[in-house]
C-alpha positions in Angstrom: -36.1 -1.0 -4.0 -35.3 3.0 -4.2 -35.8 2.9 -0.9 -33.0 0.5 0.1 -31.1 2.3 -1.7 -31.4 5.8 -0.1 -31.1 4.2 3.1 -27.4 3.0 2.6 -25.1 4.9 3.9 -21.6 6.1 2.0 -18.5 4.3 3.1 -16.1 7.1 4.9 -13.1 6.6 4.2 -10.1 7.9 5.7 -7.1 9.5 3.6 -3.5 9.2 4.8 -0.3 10.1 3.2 3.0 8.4 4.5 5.3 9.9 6.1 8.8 11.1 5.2 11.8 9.0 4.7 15.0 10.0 4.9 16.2 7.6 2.2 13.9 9.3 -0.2 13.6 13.0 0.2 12.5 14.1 -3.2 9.5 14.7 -4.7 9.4 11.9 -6.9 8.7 9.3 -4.9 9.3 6.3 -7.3 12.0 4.3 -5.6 9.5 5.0 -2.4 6.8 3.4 -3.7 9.1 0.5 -5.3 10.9 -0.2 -2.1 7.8 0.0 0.5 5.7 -2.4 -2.6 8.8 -5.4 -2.2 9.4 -4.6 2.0 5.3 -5.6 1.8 5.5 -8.5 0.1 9.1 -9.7 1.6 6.9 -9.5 5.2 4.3 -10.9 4.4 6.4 -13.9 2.7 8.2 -14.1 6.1 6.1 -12.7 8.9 2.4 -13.4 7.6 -0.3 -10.7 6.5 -1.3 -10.2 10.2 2.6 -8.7 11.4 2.1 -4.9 12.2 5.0 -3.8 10.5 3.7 -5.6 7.1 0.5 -3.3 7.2 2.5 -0.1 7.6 4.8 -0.9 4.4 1.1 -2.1 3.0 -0.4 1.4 3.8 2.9 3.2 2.4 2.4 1.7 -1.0 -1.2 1.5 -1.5 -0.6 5.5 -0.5 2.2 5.8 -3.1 1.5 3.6 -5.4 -0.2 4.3 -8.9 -2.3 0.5 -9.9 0.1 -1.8 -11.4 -0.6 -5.2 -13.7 -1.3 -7.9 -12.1 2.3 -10.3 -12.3 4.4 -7.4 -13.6 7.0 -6.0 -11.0 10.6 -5.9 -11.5 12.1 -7.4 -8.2 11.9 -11.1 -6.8 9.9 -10.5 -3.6 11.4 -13.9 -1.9 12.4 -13.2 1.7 
């Protein structure tokens, strides 16, 4: 069984921070992560999980993003 073990290999895994946007350009990047979390779910409501654009505002707030409760966000995410 140890040796199934030491034969896995380590998921790699790679890191990417989003890009800048000019309707946030401080530091704090709270209303960034807010805005890309609800643009997400709005797509997805309206376009599907499969829609390109849906998985870049996905990637944005997964990046910025700090984990949140599950059924606790402070906007209606209707489209």
């Amino acid at each position: 069984m140890a040796e199934a073990a030491a034969e896995e290999k380590p998921v790699k895994r790679i890191l990417q921070t989003v890009g800048f946007d000019a309707r946030f350009p401080n530091t704090n990047q709270t209303r960034h992560c807010f805005q890309s979390y609800i643009d997400y779910h709005k797509c997805v409501n309206a376009k599907g999980e499969d829609f390109a654009p849906c998985k870049q505002f996905f990637r944005a707030y997964k990046s910025l993003c700090p984990k949140r409760e599950a059924g606790k966000f402070p906007a209606s995410l209707e489209p």
